[in-house]
C-alpha positions as CSV (number, residue, x, y, z in Angstrom):
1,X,0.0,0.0,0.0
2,X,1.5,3.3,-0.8
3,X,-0.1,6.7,0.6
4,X,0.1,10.1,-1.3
5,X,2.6,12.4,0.6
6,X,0.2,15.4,0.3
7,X,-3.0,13.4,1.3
8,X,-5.9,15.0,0.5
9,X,-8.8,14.6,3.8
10,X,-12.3,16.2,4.1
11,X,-12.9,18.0,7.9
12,X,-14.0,14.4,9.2
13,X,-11.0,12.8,8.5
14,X,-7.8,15.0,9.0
15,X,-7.5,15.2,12.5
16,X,-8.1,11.0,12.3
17,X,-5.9,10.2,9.2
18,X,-2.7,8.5,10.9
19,X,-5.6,6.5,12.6
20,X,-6.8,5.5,9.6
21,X,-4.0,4.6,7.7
22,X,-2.9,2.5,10.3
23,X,-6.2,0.4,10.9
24,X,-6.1,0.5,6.8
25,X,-2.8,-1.7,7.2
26,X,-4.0,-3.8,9.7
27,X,-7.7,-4.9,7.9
28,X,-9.7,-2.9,10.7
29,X,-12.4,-2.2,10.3
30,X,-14.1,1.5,8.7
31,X,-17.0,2.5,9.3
32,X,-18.6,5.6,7.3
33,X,-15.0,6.2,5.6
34,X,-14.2,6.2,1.8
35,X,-11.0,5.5,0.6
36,X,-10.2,7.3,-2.9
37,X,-7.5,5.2,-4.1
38,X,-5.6,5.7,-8.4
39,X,-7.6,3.1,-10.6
40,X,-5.8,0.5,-11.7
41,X,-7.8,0.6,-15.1
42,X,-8.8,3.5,-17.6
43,X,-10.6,5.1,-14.5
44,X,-8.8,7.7,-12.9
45,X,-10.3,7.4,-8.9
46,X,-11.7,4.5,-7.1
47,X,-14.1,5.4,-4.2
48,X,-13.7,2.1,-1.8
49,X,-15.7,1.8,0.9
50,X,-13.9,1.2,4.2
51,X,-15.7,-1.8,5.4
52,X,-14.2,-3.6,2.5
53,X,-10.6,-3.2,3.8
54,X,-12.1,-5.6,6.7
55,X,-11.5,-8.4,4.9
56,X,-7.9,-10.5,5.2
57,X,-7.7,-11.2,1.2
58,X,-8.5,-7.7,0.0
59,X,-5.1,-6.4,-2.5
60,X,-3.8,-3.6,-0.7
61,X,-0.1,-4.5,-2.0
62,X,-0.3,-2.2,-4.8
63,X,-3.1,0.5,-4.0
64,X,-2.3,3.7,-4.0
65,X,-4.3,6.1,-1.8
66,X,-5.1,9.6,-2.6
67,X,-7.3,10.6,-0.3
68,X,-9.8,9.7,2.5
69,X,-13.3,11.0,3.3
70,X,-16.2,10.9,5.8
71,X,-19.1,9.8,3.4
72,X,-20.1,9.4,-0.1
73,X,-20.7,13.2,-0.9
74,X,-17.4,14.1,1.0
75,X,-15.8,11.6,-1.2
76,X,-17.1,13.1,-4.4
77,X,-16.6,16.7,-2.9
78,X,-12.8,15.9,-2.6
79,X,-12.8,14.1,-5.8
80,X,-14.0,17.0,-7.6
81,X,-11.2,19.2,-6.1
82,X,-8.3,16.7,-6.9
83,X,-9.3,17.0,-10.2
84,X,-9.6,20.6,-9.9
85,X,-5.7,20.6,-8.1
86,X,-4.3,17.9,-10.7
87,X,-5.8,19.5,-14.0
88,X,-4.1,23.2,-12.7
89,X,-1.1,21.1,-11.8
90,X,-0.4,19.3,-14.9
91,X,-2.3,21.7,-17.5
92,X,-4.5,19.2,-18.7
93,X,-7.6,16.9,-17.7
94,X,-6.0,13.6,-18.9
95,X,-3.5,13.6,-16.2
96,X,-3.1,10.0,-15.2
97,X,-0.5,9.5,-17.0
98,X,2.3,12.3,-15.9
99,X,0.8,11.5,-12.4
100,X,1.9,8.2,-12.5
101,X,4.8,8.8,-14.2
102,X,5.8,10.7,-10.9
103,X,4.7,8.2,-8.5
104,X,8.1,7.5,-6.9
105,X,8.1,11.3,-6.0
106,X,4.5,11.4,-4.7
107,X,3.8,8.4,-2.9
108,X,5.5,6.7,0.3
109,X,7.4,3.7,-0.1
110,X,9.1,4.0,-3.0
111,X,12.4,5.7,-2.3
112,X,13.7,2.8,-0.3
113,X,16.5,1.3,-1.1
């Protein structure tokens, strides 16, 4: 699991975020939080319920979490500004790519050596 270095949190979440990272890691369980993680296909955000990180077998090897939110709307509210943030960022709305591309600068546990 790798976590965006500037995480992005709605009001609900921020003072709560090193809380739920780490119950994130350890399959606890979440209750009313969304977890807006970079789609592995075409998509560019997944919203992901945090009940489903509950569960031993979910794949968090490779997800990569951009943000976290109280509830649904929250979710789509902070979606909606990452886009916002991203497109300004990187001139353009089909940023997946060059986001990617900088994903050893951007996301934790890739520097290690």
């Amino acid at each position: 699991m790798h976590i965006y270095k500037k995480l992005y949190c709605d009001e609900k979440t921020e003072p709560q975020k090193k809380k739920i990272i780490r119950k994130l890691k350890y399959h606890g369980g979440l209750l009313n939080i969304y977890v807006i993680a970079v789609s592995a296909g075409e998509d560019y955000f997944e919203l992901i319920p945090g009940h489903q990180f509950k569960q031993k077998a979910y794949p968090l090897k490779d997800l990569m979490i951009i943000g976290l939110a109280g509830s649904y709307e929250d979710a789509i509210d902070l979606v909606t500004r990452m886009v916002a943030d991203f497109s300004e960022k990187y001139g353009t709305y089909r940023f997946k790519k060059l986001f990617m591309d900088e994903k050893e600068m951007n996301f934790t546990g890739y520097n290690r050596k």
